[in-house]
N, C-alpha and C positions, 0 to 999 in steps of 0.2 A: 235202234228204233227210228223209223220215219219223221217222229216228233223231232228229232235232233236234230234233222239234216236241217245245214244252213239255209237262207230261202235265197231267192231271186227276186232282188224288189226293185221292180219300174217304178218310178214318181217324176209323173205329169204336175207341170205348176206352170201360171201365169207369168211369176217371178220368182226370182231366189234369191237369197242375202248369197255371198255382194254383187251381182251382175246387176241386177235393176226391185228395188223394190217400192211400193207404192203401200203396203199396209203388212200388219203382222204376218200374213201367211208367205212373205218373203221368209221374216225370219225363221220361221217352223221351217218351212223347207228348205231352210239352210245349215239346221242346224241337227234335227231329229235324223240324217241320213252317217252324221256321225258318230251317234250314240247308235244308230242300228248296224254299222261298223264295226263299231269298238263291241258288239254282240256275236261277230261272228258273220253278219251275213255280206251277200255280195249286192249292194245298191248302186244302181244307177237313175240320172235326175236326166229330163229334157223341159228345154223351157226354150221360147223364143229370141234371135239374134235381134234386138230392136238396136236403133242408130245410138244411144248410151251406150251402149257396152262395146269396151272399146276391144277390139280384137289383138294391140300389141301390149297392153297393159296384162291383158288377161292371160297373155300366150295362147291366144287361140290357133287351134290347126285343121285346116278344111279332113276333112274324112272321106267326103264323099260328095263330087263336086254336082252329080245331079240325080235328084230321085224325084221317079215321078207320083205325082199324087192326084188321087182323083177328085174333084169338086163338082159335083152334078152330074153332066155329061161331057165337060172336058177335063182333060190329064195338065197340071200345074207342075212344073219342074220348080225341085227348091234343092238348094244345098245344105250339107249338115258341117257342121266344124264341132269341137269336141273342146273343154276346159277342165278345169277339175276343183275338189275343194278339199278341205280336210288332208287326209291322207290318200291320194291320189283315187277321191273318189269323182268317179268321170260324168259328168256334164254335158250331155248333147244339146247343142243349140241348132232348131231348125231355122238354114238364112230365109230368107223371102222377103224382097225388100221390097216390091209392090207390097205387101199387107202390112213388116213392121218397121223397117225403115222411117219413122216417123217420130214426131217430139215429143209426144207422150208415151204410156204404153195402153191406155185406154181412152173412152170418150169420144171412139168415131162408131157414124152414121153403120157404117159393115162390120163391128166389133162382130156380128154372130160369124160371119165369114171368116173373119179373120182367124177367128180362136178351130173354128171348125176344121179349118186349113193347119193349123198347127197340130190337133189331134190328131188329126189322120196322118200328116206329114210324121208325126212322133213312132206313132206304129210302123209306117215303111220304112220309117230311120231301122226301128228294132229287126225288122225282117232282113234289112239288108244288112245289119250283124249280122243276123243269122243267131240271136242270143234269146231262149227263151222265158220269160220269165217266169213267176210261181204266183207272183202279186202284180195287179196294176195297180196302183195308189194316186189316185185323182184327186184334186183339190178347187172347191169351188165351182161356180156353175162354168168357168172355163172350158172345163177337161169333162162336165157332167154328159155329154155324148158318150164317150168310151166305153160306161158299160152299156148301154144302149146297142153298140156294136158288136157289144163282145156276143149277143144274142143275136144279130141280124148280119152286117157284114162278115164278122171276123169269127164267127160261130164253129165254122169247120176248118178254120186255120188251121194247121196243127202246133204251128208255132205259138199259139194264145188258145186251145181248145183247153186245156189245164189249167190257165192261167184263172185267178181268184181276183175280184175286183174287189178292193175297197176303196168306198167313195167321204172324203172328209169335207165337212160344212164348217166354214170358218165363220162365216156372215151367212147369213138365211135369207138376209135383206134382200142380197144382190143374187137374183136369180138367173139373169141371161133371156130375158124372155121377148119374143121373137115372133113376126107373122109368118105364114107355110111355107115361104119359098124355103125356107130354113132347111126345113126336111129333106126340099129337094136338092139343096146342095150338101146335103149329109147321106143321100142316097137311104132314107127310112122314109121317104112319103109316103109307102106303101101301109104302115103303120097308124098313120093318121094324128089325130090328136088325141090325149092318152085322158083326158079329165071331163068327161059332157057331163059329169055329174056337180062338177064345182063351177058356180056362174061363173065365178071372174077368169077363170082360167079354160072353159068349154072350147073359147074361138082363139088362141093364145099356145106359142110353143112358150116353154117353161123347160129351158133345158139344165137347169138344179133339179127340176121335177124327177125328170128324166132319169139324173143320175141316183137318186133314191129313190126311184123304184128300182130301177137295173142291175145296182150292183150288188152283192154278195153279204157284203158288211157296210152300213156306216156310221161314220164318228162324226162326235162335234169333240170342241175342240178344249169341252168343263163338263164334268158329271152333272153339274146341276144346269146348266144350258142342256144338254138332252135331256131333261127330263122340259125343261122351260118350254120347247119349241115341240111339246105335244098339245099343248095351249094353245087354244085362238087369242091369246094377246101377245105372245110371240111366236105363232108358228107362221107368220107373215103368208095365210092363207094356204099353204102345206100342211097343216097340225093335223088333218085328216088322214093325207094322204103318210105322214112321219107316223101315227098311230098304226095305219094299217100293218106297218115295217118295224113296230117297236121290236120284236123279237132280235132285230137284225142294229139294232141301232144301240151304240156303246159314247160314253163319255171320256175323254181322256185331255187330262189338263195338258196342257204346253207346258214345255220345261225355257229353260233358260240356260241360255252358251255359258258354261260357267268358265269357260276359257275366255272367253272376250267381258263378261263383266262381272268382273273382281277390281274392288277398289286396294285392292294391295297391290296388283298388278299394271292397271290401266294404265294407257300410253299419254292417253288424252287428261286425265287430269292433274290438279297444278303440286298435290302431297298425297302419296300411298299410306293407307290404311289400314288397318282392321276392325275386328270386336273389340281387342283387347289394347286399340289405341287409339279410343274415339278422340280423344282430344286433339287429335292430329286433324279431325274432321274441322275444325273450326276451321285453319286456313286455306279448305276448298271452300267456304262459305263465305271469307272475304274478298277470297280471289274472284270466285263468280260473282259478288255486291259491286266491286269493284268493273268487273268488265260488263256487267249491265246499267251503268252509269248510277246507282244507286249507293244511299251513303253506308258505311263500311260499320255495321253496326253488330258487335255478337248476341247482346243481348233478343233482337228484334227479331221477331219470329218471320223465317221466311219460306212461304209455300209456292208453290210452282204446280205447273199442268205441263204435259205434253202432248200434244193431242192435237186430232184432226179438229178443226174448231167449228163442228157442226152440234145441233140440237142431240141427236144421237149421243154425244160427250154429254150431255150438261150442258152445255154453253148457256143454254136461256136460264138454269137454275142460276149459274156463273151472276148471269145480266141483275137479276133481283137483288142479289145478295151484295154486291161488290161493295156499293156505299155503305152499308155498315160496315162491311168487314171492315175499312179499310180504317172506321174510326178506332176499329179496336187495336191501330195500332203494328198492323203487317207492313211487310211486303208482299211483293207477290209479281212471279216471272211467267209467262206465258211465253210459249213456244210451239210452233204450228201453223198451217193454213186450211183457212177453209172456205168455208160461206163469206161472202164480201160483207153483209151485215154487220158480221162479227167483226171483221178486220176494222172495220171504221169506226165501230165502238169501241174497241181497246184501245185504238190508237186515239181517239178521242180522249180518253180514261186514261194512259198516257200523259198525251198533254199536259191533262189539268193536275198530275199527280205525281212528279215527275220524280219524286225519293220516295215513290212507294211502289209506284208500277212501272216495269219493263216486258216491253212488249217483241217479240221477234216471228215474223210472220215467214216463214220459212221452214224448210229441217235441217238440220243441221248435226250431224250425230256427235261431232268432238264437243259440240254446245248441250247436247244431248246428256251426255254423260259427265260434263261439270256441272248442272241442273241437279241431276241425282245423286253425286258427291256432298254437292252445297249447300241445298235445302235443307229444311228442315220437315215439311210436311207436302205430299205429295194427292193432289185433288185431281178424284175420278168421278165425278157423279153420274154416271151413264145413266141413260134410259135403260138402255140394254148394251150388256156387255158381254160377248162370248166366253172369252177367256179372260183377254187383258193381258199384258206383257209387262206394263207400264210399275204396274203395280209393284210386280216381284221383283223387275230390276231395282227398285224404289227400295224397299225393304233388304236386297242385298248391299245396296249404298247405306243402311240406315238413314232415308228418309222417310217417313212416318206416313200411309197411306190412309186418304178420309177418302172411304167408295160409299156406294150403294149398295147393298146386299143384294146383289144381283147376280145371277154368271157367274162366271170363273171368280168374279172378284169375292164373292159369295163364300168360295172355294177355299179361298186364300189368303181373307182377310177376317179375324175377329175383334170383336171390342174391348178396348182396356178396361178390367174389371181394376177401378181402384181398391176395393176391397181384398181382393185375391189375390192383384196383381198380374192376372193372366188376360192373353192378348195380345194381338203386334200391330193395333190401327183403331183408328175410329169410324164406326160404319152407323148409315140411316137407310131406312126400313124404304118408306115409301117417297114418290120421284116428288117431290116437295118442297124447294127451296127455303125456307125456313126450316126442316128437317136437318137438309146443307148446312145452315149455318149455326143451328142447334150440336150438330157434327163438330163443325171447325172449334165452336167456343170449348169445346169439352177440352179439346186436341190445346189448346193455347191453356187451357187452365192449366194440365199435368204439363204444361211444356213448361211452367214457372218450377217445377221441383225436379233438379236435374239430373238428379239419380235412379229417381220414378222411369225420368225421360230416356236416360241411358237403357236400364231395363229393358225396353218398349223397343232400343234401339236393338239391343242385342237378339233379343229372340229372333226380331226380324231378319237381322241377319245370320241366323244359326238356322235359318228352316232349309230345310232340301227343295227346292225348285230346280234340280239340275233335270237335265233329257235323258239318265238312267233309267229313275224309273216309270217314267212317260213310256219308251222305248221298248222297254220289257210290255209293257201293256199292249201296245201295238203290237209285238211282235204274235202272243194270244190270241189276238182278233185276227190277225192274219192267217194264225193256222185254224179257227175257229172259218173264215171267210173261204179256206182250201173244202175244208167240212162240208158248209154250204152251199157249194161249188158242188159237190160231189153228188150229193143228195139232189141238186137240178131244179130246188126248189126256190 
């Protein structure tokens, strides 16, 4: 049967775990191409050579020392070199070091160029394989051009006329959005601009727009965030435009590498674990009290963030809250950077507080995953949260997650019913700082009864977040996207 045949999956990203990442849709795309692997099929990833990624660490090998690519009216020569992840699943990296040769991998004045250059660049990679696919799988308003093309440019390709776009929303936030010349270096000006009916976006390229309208299928990246961002209070002015395409639009939570985080395994912290020998958890919680210059205390409840440290997270719930919390008696480790705001008030907070708060304004992933060993309670108070990663790694450490009922975390996290006993977290309704901290009190009362607390710990760590059956789901919407491909509509 056709249904069975393996598929052919292209996945376009910005970044990928471990070449360069900047936010969760590294890790998705570093991680969901190995579960759709271990499924049978045949994936391949392209993403950008920026000046991080080191080419002899990586064993990078040029492929292809020059393809040309088109940018408006003139042809850009870039090379492609090749890495791999998992089980020799192969990694194109488009070179171009006029566009990423640079110290970040976002945040310049030409980002629409730049990304527009790598799409296009990523398709002549494929062509000059000569390999065609079945799926293109675009991620973010990065790659939101491609199904745009797969109708205009790449339409009578024959190498891509079959091929099925799905288009995934990690953040809705960040759209890519762009004045006309845009088009014309994407070679669609003939198109125009797609939205005269939505004020704010009438005189505005929008190319996340773009790739929900265009492509075949799309996802976000939590069942209850697709349904969130058919709302004008998070459809960050799209909620129109995501209604018109509800038929076409699917939820699917992100899984988590359960080969890289396992506390019985991990490389990076200081004693291996499990469910069934949580006591062994007490001395990652020293050891990290300890290497955060804080006093070495078992009893003292210690919560932790990871997080980009912008309002988005919480932070400003964070800012109300912090002086009490702190009388009730925590600690509490921050890790991340953000908004300078933030950085000079924790490190202020800091200061004055110096056996209760440690501050590390950075990322750091081997500090990452002693955080999530060591704690005790794990704070996400998002405004909005798509998915969240944070969380479930959190819960497979047995650190104890206080979210917002939001997104993904919505998804993933319920409330400890002391009556029943059922639940793996403490959650609050509305974005309310005192809600936050009506949260945390509940989370520190059961945290005095240690068996209650083990409980709480155990489920969390027994729930399945692995990229199985993430993977299989996608895999559905991919032949579901072949469907809709078909039909032309």
């Amino acid at each position: 049967m056709q249904c069975e045949q393996p598929l052919k999956v292209l996945i376009l990203a910005a970044e990928i775990v471990p070449f360069a990442k900047v936010g969760g849709l590294a890790d998705v795309v570093g991680a969901l191409p190995k579960a759709l692997q271990a499924l049978g099929h045949d994936v391949r990833l392209i993403m950008p050579r920026y000046r991080q990624v080191d080419t002899e660490r990586f064993q990078l090998k040029t492929i292809f020392d020059s393809v040309s690519v088109r940018m408006g009216s003139f042809q850009v020569p870039v090379s492609v070199c090749e890495g791999e992840i998992g089980d020799h699943i192969p990694v194109y990296m488009i070179d171009a070091p006029r566009y990423f040769d640079r110290e970040n991998i976002y945040g310049y004045t030409d980002d629409g160029e730049r990304f527009i250059l790598f799409c296009r660049a990523a398709l002549e990679a494929v062509r000059t394989l000569n390999w065609s696919p079945d799926i293109v799988h675009c991620n973010d308003w990065h790659t939101g051009i491609v199904p745009n093309w797969m109708h205009t440019v790449y339409h009578t390709d024959p190498l891509f006329a079959n091929a099925a776009t799905v288009y995934t929303i990690h953040n809705l936030a960040y759209q890519g959005i762009f004045g006309y010349r845009i088009l014309e270096v994407a070679g669609v000006a003939t198109g125009g601009f797609l939205y005269p009916q939505i004020t704010e976006l009438a005189n505005v390229v929008d190319i996340m727009g773009r790739g929900i309208l265009f492509s075949d299928a799309i996802t976000t990246v939590s069942e209850r965030y697709s349904q969130e961002i058919l709302t004008p209070t998070f459809g960050e002015k799209l909620d129109h435009l995501l209604r018109s395409r509800r038929d076409r639009l699917f939820g699917v939570l992100n899984g988590v590498d359960y080969q890289e985080a396992n506390p019985a395994t991990d490389r990076y912290i200081h004693t291996h674990y499990d469910a069934d020998s949580l006591d062994k958890r007490a001395e990652n919680k020293a050891f990290l009290q300890e290497y955060a210059h804080l006093p070495v205390q078992e009893n003292v409840p210690l919560l932790a963030m990871i997080s980009r440290l912008t309002d988005q997270k919480g932070l400003d719930l964070i800012a109300r809250v912090i002086q009490p919390l702190l009388t009730q008696g925590v600690q509490f480790i921050i890790l991340g950077i953000g908004d300078q705001h933030y950085h000079e008030l924790l490190q202020n907070l800091a200061a004055r507080h110096p056996e209760q708060i440690a501050i590390f304004l950075t990322f750091n992933t081997e500090l990452a995953q002693r955080i999530y060993a060591g704690s005790d309670m794990f704070l996400m108070p998002s405004r909005f949260e798509p998915c969240g990663l944070s969380q479930m790694i959190a819960m497979r450490y047995g650190s104890v997650p206080i979210v917002r009922h939001v997104g993904g975390l919505a998804d993933t996290v319920q409330e400890y019913n002391t009556l029943t006993g059922e639940g793996n977290g403490f959650v609050f309704a509305n974005y309310d700082a005192w809600e936050l901290f009506a949260a945390i009190v509940r989370a520190l009362c059961v945290y005095r009864f240690k068996d209650a607390w083990h409980e709480i710990q155990k489920r969390g760590m027994a729930a399945d977040h692995s990229w199985y059956a993430s993977a299989k789901r996608y895999v559905e919407i991919y032949r579901d996207s072949l469907e809709f491909h078909k039909s032309g509509k």
